[in-house]
N, C-alpha and C positions, 0 to 999 in steps of 0.2 A: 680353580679359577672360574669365573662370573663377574656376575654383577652382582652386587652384596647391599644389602635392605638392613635396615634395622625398625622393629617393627616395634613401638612403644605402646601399652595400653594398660588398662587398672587392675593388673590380676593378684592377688594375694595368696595363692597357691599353685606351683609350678606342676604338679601332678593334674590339678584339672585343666593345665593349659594340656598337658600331653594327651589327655583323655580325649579330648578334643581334637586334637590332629592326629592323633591316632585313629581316629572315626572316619577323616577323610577319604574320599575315593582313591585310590592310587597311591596312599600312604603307606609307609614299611618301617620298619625299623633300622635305622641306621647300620650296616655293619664295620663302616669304617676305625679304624683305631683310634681314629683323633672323635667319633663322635660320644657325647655324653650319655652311658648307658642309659635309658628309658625317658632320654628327653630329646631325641635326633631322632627324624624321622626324612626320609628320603620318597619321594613323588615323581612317578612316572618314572618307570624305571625305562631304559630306551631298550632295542633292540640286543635281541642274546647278545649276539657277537661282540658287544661293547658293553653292556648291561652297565650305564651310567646313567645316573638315572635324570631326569631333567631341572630338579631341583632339588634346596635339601634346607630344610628349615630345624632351627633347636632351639627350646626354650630356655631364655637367661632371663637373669633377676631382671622384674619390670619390664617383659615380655618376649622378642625372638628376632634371633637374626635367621634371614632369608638369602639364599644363594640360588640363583639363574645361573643355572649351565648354560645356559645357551645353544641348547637342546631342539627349540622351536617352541615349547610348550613350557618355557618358565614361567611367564607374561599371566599367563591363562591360569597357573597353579598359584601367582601369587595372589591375583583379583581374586578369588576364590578361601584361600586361604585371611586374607583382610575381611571380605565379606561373614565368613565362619565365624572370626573370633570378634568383631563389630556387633553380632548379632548375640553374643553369651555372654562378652565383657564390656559393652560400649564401645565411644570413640578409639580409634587406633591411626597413630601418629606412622607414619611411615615416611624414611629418611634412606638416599639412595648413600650409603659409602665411598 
């Protein structure tokens, strides 16, 4: 649960979107079950005792959906994240769920 983004933009291969947020600070690799192997990646992972992390972005056809835990630091992960891929792939359309 969050706030849930969909994040639109020009990319024509889904492995160089991963590249890319793969590269982010704070970025990991998704371990959850529901996430897509080698296209989920999880940001800011919070405190051991919880280890959830504060957001969790994957890339889908024609770019990625975005999830705000509501952690404190989704806000900050998402600017961040639109900035990233604004600057490799262009315009990106961003749409709250």
């Amino acid at each position: 649960m969050g706030i849930e983004y969909s994040l639109r933009f020009a990319a024509q291969d889904a492995e160089a979107v991963a590249d890319l947020l793969r590269s982010l600070p704070g970025a990991t690799a998704s371990t959850s079950p529901y996430a897509a192997p080698g296209l989920c990646f999880d940001l800011g992972v919070g405190p051991a005792e919880d280890g959830w992390p504060e957001a969790t972005i994957q890339v889908e056809p024609g770019g990625a959906y975005f999830c705000d835990h509501c952690g404190g630091g989704g806000q900050a992960f998402l600017e961040r994240v639109v900035s990233s891929l604004e600057s490799y792939f262009g315009a990106v359309t961003v749409e709250e769920l």
